[in-house]
N, C-alpha and C positions, 0 to 999 in steps of 0.2 A: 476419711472416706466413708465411715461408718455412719456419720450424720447426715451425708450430704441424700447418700442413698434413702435414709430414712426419710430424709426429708422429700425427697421424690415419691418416695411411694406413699407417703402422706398425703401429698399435694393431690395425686394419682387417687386416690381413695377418695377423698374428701368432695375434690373440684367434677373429677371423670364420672365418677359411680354417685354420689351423693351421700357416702356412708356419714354417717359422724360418730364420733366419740373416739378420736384420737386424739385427745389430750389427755398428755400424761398423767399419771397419776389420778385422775378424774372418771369414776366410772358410773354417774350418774347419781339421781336423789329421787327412788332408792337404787342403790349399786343393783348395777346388771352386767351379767354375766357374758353379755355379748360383747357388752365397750371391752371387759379387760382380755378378753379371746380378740379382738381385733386389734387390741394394742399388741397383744403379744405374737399373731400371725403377723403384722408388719415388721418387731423387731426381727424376729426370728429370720425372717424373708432377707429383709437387708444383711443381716450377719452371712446367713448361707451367700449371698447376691458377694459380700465386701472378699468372705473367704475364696471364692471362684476368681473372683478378679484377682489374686493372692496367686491362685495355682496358676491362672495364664499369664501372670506376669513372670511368674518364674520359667515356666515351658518357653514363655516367646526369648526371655534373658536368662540363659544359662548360666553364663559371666557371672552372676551376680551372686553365685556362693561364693568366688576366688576373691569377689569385695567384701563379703561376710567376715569370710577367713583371715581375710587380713586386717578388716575392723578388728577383728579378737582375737588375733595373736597374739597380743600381751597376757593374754589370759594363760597362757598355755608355759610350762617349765622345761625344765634342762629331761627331765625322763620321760615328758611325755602327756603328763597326767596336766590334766584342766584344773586353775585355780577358778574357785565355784565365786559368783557375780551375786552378792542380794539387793536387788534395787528396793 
């Protein structure tokens, strides 16, 4: 979800407005301080953009903690207490 948004507001930046220097990693020769403040206004954008979509997905599907809950019930023991997950 993360990328696709990025990739939209890149597109958005690039094609719409004319900006450049959104390529990663890449902040010019010599590095300026504008390309990596515009890289980082887009990721930051898309994150906040991916996380909201996150909260109305939940608000519109409430259901979807009692799928949570039951994806991780095995995690959980005889008294109660959460056996802890390290991916």
């Amino acid at each position: 979800m993360i990328y696709a948004i990025l990739r939209l507001l890149t597109y958005v930046a690039q094609e719409k407005f004319g900006l450049r220097g959104f390529e990663s990693g890449f902040y010019g020769s010599p590095p300026l301080i504008k390309y990596w403040a515009r890289q980082a206004a887009i990721y930051v954008l898309a994150l906040t953009t991916m996380k909201l979509m996150v909260v109305g997905l939940l608000a519109l599907w409430p259901r979807i903690f009692e799928i949570g809950e039951w994806i991780l019930s095995w995690t959980y023991t005889k008294d109660g207490d959460i056996v802890q997950v390290v991916l």
